[in-house]
C-alpha positions as CSV (number, residue, x, y, z in Angstrom):
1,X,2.9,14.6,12.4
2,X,-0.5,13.1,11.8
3,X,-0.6,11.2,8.9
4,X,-4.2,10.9,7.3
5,X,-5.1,9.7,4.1
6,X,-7.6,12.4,2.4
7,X,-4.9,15.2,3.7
8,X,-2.6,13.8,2.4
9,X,-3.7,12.2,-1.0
10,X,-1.7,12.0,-3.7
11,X,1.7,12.8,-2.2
12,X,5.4,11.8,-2.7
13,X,4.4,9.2,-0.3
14,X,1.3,7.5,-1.6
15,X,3.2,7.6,-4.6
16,X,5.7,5.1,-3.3
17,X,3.6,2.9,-1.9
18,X,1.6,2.7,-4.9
19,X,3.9,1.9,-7.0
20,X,5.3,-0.8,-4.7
21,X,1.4,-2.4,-4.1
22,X,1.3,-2.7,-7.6
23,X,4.5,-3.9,-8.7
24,X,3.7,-7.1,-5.4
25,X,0.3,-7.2,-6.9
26,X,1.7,-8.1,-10.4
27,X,4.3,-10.8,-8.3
28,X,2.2,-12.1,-7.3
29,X,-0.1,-12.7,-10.6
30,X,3.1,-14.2,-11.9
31,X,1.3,-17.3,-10.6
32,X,-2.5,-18.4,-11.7
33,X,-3.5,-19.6,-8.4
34,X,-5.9,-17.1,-6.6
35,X,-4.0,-15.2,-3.7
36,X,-5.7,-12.7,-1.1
37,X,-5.1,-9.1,-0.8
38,X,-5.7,-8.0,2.3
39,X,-6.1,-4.2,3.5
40,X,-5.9,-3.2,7.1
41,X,-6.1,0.7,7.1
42,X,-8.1,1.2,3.4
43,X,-9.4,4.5,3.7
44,X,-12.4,5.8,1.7
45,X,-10.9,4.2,-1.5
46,X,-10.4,7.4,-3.9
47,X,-10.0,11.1,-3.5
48,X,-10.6,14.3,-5.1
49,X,-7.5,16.1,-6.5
50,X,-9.2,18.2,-8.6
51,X,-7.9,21.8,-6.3
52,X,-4.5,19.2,-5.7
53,X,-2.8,20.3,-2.3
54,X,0.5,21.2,-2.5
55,X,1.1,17.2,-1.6
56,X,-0.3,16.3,-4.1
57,X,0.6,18.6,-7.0
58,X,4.6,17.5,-5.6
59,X,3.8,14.0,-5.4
60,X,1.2,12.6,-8.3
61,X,1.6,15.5,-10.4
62,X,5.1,15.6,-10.6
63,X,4.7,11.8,-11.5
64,X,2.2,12.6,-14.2
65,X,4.1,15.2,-15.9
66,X,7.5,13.1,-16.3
67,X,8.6,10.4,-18.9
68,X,9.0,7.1,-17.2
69,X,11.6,4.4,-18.4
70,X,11.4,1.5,-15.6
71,X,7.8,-1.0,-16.4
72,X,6.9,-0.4,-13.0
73,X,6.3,3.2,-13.2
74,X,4.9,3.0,-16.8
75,X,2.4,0.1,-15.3
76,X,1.4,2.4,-12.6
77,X,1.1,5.6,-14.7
78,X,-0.9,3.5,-16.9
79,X,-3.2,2.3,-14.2
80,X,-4.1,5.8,-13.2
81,X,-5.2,6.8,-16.9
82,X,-7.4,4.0,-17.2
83,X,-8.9,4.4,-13.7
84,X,-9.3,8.6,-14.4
85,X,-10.7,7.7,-18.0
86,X,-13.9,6.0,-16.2
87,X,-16.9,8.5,-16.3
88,X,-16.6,11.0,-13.1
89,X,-13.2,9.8,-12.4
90,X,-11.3,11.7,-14.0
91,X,-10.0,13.8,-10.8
92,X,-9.6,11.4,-8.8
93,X,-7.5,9.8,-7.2
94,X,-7.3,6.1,-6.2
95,X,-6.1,4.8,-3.0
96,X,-5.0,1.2,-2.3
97,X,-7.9,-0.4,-2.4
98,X,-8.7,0.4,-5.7
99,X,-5.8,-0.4,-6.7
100,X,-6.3,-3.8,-5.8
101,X,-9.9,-3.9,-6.7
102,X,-8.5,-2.8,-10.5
103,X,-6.0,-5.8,-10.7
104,X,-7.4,-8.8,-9.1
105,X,-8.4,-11.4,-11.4
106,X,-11.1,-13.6,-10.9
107,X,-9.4,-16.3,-8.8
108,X,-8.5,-13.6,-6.7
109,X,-10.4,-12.0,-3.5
110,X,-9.6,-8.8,-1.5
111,X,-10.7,-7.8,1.7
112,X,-10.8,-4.5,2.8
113,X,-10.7,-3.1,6.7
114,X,-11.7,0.2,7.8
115,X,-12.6,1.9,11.4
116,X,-13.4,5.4,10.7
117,X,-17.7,5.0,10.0
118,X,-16.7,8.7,7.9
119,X,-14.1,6.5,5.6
120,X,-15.6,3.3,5.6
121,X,-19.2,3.9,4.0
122,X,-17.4,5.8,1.0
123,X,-15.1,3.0,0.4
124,X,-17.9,0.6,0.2
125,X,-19.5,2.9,-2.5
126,X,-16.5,3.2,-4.4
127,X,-15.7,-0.2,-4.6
128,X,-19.3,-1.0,-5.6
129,X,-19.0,1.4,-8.3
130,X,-15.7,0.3,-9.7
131,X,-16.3,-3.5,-9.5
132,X,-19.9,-2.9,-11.1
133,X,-17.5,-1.9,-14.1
134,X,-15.3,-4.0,-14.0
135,X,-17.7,-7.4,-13.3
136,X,-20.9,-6.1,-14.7
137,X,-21.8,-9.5,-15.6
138,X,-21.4,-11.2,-11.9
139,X,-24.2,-11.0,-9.3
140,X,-25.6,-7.6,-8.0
141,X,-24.0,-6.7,-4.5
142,X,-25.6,-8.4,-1.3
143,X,-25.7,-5.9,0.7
144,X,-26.3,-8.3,3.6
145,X,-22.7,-9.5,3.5
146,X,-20.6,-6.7,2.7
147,X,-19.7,-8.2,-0.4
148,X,-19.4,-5.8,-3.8
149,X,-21.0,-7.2,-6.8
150,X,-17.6,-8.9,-7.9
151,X,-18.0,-11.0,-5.2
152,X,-14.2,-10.7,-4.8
153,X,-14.4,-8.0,-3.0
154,X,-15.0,-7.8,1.0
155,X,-15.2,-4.4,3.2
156,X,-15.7,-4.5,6.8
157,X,-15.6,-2.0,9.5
158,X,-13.4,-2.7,12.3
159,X,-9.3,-2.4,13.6
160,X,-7.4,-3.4,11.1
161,X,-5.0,-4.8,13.2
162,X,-7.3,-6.7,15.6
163,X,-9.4,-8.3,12.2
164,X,-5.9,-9.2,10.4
165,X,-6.1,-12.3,12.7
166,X,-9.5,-13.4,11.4
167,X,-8.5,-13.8,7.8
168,X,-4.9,-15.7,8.5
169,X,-4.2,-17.8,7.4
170,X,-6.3,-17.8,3.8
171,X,-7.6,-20.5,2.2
172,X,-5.9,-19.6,-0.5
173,X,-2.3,-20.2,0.8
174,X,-1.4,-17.1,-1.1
175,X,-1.6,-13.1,0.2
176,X,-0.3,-10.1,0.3
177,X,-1.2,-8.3,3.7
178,X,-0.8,-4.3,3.0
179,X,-0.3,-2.8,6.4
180,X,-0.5,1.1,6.4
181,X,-1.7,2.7,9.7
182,X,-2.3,6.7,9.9
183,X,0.4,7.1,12.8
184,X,-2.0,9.4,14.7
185,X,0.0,8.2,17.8
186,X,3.4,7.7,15.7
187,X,5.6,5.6,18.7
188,X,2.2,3.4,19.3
189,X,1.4,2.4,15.8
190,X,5.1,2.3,15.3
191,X,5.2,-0.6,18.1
192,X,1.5,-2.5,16.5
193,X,3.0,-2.7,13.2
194,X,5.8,-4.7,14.6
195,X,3.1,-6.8,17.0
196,X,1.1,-7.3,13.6
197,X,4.0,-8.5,11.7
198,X,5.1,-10.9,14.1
199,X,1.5,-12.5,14.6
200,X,0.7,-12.0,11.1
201,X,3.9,-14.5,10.3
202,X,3.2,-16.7,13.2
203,X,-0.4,-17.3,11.6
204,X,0.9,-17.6,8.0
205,X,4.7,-17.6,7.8
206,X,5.0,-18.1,3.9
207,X,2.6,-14.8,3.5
208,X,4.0,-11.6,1.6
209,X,3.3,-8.5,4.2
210,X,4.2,-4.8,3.4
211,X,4.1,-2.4,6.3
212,X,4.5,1.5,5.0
213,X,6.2,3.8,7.7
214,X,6.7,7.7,8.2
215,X,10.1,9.2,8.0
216,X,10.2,11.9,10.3
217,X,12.8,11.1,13.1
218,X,16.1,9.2,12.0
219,X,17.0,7.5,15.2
220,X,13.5,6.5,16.1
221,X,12.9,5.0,12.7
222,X,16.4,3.3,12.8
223,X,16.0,2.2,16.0
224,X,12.3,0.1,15.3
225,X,14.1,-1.2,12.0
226,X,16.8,-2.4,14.0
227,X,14.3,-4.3,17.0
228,X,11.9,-5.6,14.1
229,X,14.8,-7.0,12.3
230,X,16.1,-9.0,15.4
231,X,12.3,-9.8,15.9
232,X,11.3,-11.1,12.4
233,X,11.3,-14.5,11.5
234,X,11.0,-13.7,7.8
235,X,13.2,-12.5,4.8
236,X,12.7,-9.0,4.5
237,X,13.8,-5.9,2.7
238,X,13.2,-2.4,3.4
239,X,12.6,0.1,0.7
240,X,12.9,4.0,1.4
241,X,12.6,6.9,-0.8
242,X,13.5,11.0,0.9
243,X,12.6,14.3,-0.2
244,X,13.6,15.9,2.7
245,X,16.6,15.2,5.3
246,X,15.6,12.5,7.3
247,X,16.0,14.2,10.9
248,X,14.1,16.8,10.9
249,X,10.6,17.3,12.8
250,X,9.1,19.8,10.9
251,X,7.0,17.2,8.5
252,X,7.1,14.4,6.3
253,X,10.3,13.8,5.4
254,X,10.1,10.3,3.4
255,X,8.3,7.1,3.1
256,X,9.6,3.6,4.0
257,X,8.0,0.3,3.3
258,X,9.4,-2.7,4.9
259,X,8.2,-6.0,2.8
260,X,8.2,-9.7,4.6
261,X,8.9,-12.2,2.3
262,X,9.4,-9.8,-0.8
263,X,8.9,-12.0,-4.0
264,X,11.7,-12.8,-6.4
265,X,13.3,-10.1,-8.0
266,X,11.5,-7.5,-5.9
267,X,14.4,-6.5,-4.6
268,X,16.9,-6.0,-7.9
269,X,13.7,-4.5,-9.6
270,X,13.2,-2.3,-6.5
271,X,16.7,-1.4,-7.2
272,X,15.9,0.1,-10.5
273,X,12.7,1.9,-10.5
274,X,13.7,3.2,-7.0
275,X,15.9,6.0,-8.0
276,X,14.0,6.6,-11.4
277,X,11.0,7.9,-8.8
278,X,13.1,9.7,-6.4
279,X,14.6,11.6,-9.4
280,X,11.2,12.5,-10.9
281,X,9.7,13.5,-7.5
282,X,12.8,15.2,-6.0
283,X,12.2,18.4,-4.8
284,X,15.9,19.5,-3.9
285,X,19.4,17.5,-3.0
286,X,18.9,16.6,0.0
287,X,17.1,13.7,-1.5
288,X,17.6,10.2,-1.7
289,X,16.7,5.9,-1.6
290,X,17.9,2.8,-0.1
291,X,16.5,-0.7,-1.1
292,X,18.5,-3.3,1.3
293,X,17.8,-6.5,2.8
294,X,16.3,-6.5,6.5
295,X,17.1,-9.6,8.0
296,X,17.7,-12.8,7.4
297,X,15.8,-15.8,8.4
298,X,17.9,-18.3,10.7
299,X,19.3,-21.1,9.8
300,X,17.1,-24.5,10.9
């Protein structure tokens, strides 16, 4: 399974991780001091849905068409009709940057990481667009710096995982690190998320990181959980969501995001909306979640 993000745009998913960026996002704004949000696989930054794949009509527009009780769905559903109602937009799609770029205040800066030279330069145009709506009255982009015209706003070409290290630990004091790989080679980005978690936490160990994760094969997903627990020197929780049973190879099967010092109440909220999603995305019985705690910290 190769997980990439235009192929896969808009499903079950993306879906999940959405949510959960936002809902960390909003955490995190609980606060008025400026925090960074930091991207290490971003993608192009939106995609076209308007012929949705079968992902995607199964994962966003399944989520579209159902009534939502839980804020954190309602806040995310919302955020997808005001970025479609922008002129030209209405068929798209946003990814995680956008996301971000939407919700960051002011005080706030993003920077955004991307390898692929096919992904990166339609990010950078996104962006640019989106923030020129957004901050029409702050400077015109310098193009010079990689800068959109938010001046918030930061995109640079390069590993993700290599160029995490450059921006921890932020002046700010304050991040959330969003850690999403495309698991070309599953059992090797399997084993650099783990080395990025441990080096992002040795650089900044009050920092809020969320690593997504394929569900494909049961024991080798149990089996990194269990090492990375043992390994982490954090609080964190793990939150999956299932469509499919969890051992089998043919595909996707669910979505997991394991969050390093999750903020407060993430996890008793997480225990709410959680199920609400699965429910409205289910596409048989064999689904299901689990929102648990991952490890605990020692003792000093």
């Amino acid at each position: 399974m190769k997980y990439r993000h235009g192929f896969h745009a808009g499903n079950f998913a993306d879906v999940h991780k959405h949510v959960t960026q936002l809902a960390l996002l909003a955490a995190l704004e609980r606060k008025d001091k400026g925090f960074l949000y930091l991207d290490t696989h971003a993608g192009r930054g939106s995609y076209d849905v308007s012929s949705p794949s079968p992902e995607a009509a199964a994962g966003i527009g399944r989520f579209l068409a159902a009534e939502h009780t839980a804020p954190e769905l309602r806040e995310y559903a919302s955020l997808l009709a005001r970025f479609r109602a922008r002129p030209g937009h209405r068929h798209l799609y946003p990814g995680s940057p956008l996301i971000a770029a939407l919700e960051l205040r002011p005080q706030d800066r993003a920077v955004l990481i991307e390898l692929a030279a096919a992904e990166a330069q339609p990010l950078k145009a996104s962006v640019e667009a989106l923030c020129a709506h957004v901050d029409a009255d702050l400077a015109p982009t310098d193009s010079s710096s990689g800068h959109s015209g938010a001046r918030r706003v930061h995109i640079e070409r390069g590993d993700g995982f290599e160029r995490m290290r450059a921006f921890l630990p932020p002046h700010e004091r304050r991040a959330l690190i969003f850690i999403d790989p495309p698991y070309e080679e599953t059992r090797d980005d399997f084993g650099r998320v783990s080395l990025a978690l441990a080096e992002g936490l040795r650089r900044f160990p009050t920092g809020v990181f969320a690593a997504w994760y394929p569900i494909k094969e049961e024991r080798l997903t149990a089996a990194w959980l269990a090492n990375l627990s043992r390994a982490l020197s954090a609080p964190a929780l793990v939150s999956e969501l299932w469509l499919y049973p969890r051992d089998s190879r043919v595909g996707l099967n669910g979505s997991g995001l394991l969050i390093a010092n999750p903020p407060y109440l993430t996890l008793e909220r997480m225990q709410v909306w959680l199920p609400e999603l699965q429910r409205c995305l289910a596409a048989g019985p064999a689904g299901g979640t689990s929102v648990r705690v991952c490890q605990n910290p020692p003792s000093k």
